[in-house]
LUMFI-107994 format. One record per residue: residue number from 0; residue in three letters; x, y, z of N, C-alpha, C in turn. Coordinates in nm, 3 decimals. Example, Ala and Ser with C-alpha at 12.3 -4.5 7.8 and 13.67 -1.06 7.14 Angstrom:
REM LUMFI-107994
(0 ALA (1.319 -0.569 0.780) (1.230 -0.450 0.780) (1.320 -0.330 0.780));
(1 SER (1.285 -0.225 0.708) (1.367 -0.106 0.714) (1.290 0.003 0.787));
This chain:
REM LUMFI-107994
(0 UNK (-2.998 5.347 0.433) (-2.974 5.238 0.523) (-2.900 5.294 0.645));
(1 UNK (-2.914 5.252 0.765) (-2.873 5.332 0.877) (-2.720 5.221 0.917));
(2 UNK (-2.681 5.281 0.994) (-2.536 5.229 1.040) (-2.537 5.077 1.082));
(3 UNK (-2.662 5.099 1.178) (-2.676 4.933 1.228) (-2.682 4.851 1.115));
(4 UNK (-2.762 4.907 0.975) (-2.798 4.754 0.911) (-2.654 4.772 0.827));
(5 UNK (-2.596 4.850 0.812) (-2.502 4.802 0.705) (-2.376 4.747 0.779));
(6 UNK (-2.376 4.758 0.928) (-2.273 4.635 1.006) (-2.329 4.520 1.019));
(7 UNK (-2.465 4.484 1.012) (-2.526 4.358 1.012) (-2.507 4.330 0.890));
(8 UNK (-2.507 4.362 0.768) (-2.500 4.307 0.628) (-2.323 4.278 0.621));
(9 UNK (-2.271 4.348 0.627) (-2.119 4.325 0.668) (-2.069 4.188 0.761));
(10 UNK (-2.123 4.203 0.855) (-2.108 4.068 0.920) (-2.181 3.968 0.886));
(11 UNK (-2.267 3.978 0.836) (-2.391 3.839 0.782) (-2.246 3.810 0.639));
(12 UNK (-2.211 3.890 0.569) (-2.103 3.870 0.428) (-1.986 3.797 0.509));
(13 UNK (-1.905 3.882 0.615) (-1.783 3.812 0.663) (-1.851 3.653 0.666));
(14 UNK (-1.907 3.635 0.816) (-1.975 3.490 0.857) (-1.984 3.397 0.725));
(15 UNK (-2.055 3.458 0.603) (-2.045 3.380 0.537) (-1.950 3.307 0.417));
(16 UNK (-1.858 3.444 0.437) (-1.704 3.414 0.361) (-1.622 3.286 0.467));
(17 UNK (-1.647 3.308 0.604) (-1.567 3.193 0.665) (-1.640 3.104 0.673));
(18 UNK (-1.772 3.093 0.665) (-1.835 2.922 0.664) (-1.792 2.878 0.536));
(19 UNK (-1.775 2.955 0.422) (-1.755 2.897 0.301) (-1.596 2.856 0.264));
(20 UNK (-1.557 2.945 0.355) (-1.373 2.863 0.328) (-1.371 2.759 0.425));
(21 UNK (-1.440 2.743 0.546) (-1.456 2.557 0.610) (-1.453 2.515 0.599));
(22 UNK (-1.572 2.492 0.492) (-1.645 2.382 0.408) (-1.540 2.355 0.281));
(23 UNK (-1.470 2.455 0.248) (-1.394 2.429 0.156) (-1.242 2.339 0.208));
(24 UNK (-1.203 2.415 0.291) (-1.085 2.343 0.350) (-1.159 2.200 0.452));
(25 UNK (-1.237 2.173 0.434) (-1.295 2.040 0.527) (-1.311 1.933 0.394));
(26 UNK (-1.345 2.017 0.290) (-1.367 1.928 0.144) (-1.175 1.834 0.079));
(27 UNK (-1.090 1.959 0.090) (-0.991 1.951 0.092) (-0.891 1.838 0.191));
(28 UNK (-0.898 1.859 0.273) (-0.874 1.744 0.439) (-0.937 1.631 0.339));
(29 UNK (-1.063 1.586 0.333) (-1.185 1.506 0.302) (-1.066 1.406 0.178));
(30 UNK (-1.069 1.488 0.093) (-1.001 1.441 -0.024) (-0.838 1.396 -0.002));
(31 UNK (-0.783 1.440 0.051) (-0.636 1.435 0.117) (-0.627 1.305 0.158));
(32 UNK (-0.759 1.286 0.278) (-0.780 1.162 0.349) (-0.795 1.024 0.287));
(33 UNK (-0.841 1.063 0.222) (-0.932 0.995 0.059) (-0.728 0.856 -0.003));
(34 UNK (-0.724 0.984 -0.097) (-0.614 0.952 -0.118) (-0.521 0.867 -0.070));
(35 UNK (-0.444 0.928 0.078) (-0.389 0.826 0.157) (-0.443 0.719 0.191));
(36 UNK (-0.573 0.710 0.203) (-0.592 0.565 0.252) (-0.558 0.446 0.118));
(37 UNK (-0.596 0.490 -0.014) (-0.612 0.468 -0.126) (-0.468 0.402 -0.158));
(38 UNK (-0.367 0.489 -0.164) (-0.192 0.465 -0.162) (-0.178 0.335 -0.019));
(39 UNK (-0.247 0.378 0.126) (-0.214 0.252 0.198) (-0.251 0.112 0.145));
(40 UNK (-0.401 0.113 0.107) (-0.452 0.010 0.030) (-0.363 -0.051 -0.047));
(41 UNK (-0.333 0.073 -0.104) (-0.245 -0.027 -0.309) (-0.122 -0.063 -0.224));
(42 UNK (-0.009 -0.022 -0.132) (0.070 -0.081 -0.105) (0.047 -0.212 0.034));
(43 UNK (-0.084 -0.227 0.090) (-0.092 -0.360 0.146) (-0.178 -0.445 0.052));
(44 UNK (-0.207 -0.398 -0.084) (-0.253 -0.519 -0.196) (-0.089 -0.568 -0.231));
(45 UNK (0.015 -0.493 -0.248) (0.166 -0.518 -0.312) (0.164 -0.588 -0.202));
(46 UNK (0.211 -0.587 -0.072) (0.224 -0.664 -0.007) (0.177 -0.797 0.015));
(47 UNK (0.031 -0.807 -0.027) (-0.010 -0.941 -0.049) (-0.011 -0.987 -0.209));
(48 UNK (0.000 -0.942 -0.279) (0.020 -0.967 -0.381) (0.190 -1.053 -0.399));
(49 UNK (0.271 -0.978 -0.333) (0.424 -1.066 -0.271) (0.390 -1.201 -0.210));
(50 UNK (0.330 -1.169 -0.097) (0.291 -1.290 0.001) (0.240 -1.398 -0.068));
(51 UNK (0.147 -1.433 -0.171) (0.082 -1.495 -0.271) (0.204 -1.534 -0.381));
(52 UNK (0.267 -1.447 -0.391) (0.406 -1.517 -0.501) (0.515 -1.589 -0.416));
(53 UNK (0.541 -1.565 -0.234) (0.615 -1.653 -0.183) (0.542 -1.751 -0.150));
(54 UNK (0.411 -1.785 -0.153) (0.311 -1.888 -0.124) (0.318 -1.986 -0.223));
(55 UNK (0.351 -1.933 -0.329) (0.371 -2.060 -0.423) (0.449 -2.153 -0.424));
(56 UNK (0.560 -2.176 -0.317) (0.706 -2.216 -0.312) (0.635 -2.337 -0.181));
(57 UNK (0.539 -2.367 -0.161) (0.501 -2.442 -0.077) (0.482 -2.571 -0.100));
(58 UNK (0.527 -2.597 -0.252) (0.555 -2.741 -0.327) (0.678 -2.720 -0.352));
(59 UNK (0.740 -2.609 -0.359) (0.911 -2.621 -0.396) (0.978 -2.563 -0.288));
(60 UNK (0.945 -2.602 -0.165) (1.024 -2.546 -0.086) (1.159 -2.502 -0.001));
(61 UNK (1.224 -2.629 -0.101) (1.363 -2.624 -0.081) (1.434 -2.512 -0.242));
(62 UNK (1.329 -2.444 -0.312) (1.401 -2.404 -0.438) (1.391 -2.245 -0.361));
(63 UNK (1.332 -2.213 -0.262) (1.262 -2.080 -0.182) (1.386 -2.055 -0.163));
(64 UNK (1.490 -2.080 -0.042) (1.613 -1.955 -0.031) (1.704 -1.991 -0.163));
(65 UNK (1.704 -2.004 -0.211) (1.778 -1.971 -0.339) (1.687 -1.885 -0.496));
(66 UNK (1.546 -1.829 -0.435) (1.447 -1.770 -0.492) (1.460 -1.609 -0.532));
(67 UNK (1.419 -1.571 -0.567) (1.510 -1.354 -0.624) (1.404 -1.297 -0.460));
(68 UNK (1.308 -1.407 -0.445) (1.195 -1.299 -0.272) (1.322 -1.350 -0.161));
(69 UNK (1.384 -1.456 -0.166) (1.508 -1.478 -0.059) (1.597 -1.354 -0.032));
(70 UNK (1.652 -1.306 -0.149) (1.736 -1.231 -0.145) (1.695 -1.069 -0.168));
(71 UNK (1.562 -1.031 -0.147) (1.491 -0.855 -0.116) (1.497 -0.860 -0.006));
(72 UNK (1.638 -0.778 0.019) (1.653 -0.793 0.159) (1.735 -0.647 0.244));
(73 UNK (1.782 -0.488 0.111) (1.841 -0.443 0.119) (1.745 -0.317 0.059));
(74 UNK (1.705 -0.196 0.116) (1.567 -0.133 0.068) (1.704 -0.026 -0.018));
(75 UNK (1.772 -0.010 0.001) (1.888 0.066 -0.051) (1.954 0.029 -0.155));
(76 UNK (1.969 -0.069 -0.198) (2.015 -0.120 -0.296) (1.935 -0.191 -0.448));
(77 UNK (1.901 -0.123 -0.558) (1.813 -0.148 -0.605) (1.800 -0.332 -0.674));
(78 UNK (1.886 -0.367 -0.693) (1.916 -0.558 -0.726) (1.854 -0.631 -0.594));
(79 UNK (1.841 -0.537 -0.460) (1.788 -0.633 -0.356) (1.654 -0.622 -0.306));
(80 UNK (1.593 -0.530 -0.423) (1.439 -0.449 -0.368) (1.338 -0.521 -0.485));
(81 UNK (1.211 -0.537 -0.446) (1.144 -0.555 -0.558) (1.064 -0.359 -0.554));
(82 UNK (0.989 -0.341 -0.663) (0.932 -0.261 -0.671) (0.810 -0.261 -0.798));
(83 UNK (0.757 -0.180 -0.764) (0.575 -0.156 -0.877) (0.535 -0.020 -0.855));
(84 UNK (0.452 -0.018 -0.984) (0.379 0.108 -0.949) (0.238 0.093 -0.948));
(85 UNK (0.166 0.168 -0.813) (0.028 0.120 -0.825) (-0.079 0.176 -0.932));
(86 UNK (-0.179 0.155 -0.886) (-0.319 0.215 -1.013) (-0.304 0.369 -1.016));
(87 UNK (-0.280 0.398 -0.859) (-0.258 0.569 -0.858) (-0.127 0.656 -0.914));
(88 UNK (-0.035 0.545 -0.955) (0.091 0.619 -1.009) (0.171 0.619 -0.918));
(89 UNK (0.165 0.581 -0.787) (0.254 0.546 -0.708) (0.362 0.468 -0.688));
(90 UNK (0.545 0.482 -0.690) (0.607 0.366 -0.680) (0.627 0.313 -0.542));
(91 UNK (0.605 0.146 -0.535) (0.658 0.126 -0.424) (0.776 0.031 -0.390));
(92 UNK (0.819 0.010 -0.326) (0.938 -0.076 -0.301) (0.906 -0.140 -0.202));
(93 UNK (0.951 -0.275 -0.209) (0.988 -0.412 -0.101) (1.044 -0.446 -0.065));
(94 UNK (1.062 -0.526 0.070) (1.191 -0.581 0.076) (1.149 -0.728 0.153));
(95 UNK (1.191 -0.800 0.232) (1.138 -0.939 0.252) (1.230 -0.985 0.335));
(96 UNK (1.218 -1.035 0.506) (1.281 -1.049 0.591) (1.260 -1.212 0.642));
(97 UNK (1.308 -1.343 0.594) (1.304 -1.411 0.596) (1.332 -1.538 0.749));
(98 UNK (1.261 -1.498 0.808) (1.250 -1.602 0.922) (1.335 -1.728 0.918));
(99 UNK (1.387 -1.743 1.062) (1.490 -1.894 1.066) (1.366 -1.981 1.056));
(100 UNK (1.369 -2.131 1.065) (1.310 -2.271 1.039) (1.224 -2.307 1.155));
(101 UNK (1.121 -2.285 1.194) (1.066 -2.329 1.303) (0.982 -2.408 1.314));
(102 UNK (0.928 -2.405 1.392) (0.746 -2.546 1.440) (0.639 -2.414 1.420));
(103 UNK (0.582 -2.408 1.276) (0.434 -2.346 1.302) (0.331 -2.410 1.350));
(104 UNK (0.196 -2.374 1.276) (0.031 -2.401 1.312) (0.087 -2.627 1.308));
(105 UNK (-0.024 -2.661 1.375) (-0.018 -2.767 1.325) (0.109 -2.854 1.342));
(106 UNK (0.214 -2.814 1.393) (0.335 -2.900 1.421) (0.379 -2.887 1.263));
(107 UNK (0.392 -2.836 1.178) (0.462 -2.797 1.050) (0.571 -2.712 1.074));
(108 UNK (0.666 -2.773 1.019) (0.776 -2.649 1.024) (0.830 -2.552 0.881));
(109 UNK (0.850 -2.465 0.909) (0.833 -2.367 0.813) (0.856 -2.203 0.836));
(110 UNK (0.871 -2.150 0.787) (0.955 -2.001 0.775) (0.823 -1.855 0.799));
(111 UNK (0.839 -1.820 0.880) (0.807 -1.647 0.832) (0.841 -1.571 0.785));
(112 UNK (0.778 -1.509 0.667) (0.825 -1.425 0.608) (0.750 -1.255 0.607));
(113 UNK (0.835 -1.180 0.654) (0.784 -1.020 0.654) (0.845 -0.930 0.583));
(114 UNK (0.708 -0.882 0.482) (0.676 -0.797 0.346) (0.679 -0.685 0.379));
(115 UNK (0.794 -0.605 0.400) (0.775 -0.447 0.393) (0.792 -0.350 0.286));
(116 UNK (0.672 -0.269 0.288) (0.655 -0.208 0.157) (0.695 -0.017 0.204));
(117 UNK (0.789 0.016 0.105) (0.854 0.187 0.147) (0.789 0.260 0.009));
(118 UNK (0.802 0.354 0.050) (0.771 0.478 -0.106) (0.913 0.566 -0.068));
(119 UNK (0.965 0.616 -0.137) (1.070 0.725 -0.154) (1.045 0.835 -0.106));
(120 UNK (1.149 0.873 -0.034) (1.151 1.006 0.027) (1.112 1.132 -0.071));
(121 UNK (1.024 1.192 -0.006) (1.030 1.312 -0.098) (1.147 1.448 -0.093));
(122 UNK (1.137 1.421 0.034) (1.253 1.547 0.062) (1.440 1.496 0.021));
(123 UNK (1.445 1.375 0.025) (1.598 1.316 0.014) (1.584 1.189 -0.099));
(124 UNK (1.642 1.200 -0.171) (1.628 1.081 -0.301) (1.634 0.948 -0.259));
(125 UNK (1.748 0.965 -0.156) (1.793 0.863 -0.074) (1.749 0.733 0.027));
(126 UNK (1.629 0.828 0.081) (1.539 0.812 0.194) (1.472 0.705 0.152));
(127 UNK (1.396 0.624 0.242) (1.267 0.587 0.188) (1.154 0.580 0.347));
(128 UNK (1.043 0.614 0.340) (0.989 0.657 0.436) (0.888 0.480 0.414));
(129 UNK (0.869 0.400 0.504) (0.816 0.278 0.565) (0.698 0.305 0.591));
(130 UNK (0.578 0.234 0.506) (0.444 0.161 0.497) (0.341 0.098 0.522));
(131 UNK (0.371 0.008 0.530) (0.298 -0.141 0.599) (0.390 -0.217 0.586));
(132 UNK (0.372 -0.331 0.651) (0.427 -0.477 0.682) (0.298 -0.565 0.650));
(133 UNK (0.358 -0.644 0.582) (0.265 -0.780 0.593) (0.310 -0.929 0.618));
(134 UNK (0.308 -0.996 0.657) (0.360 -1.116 0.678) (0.298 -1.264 0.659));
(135 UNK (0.425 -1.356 0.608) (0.297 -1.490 0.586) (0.396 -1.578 0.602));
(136 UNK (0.307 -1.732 0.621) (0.410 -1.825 0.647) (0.445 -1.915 0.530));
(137 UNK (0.541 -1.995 0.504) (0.533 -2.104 0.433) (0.656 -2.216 0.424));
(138 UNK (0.509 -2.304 0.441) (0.601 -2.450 0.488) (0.617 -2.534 0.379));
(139 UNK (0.634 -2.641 0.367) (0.704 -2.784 0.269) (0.597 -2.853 0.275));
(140 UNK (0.467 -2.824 0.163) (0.383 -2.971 0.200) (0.422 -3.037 0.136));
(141 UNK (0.489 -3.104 0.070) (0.559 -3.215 0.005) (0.577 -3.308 0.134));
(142 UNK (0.650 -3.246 0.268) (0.660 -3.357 0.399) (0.566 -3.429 0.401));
């Protein structure tokens, strides 16, 4: 075999060692991507999954600030957080920021409430690194 072909076989091998780690690290990214969206999902289902348990208070709406979602209000303190773990093994934590009394949709008056969902720091125990928000309203139909 002469010089030329065995630098062409050499380079045809390199070329194809780096298309094949691409494709590999593009598979990798691919799956990574995968994942996170998966963890965003499960913690804006927690979030509505919350929103749907303060929704119920829309026949008892004077029993709501004196309710355990009134008082998740402290992401630091574990008595003031709700928390779950999702399908993926993920924990997450809540907390619930309770709107003053206003005029919503419709001339109803009634509260906003915003569902923020944290996961724990990985680098600091302490930490908690912020999610999504979700938010919902709820008024007194009993009026």
């Amino acid at each position: 075999m002469a010089t030329g072909q065995t630098l062409l076989t050499l380079t045809s091998i390199v070329l194809l060692a780096i298309i094949s780690l691409n494709i590999g690290n593009m598979y990798v990214q691919s799956v990574q991507v995968t994942v996170d969206t998966q963890h965003s999902s499960d913690a804006l289902n927690y979030g509505r999954d919350l929103g749907e348990r303060i929704q119920s208070y829309v026949f008892n709406y004077g029993e709501f600030e004196n309710s355990r979602y009134a008082s998740l209000n402290d992401i630091y303190d574990p008595a003031a957080r709700d928390s779950t773990i999702s399908p993926a093994n993920k924990i997450f934590y809540a907390t619930t920021e309770i709107g003053s009394e206003e005029v919503l949709l419709y001339g109803m008056e009634g509260r906003i409430v915003n569902i923020r969902i944290y996961e724990r720091c990985t680098v600091q125990e302490n930490e908690f690194n912020f999610i999504v928000e979700y938010s919902t309203a709820i008024t007194d139909l009993n009026h």
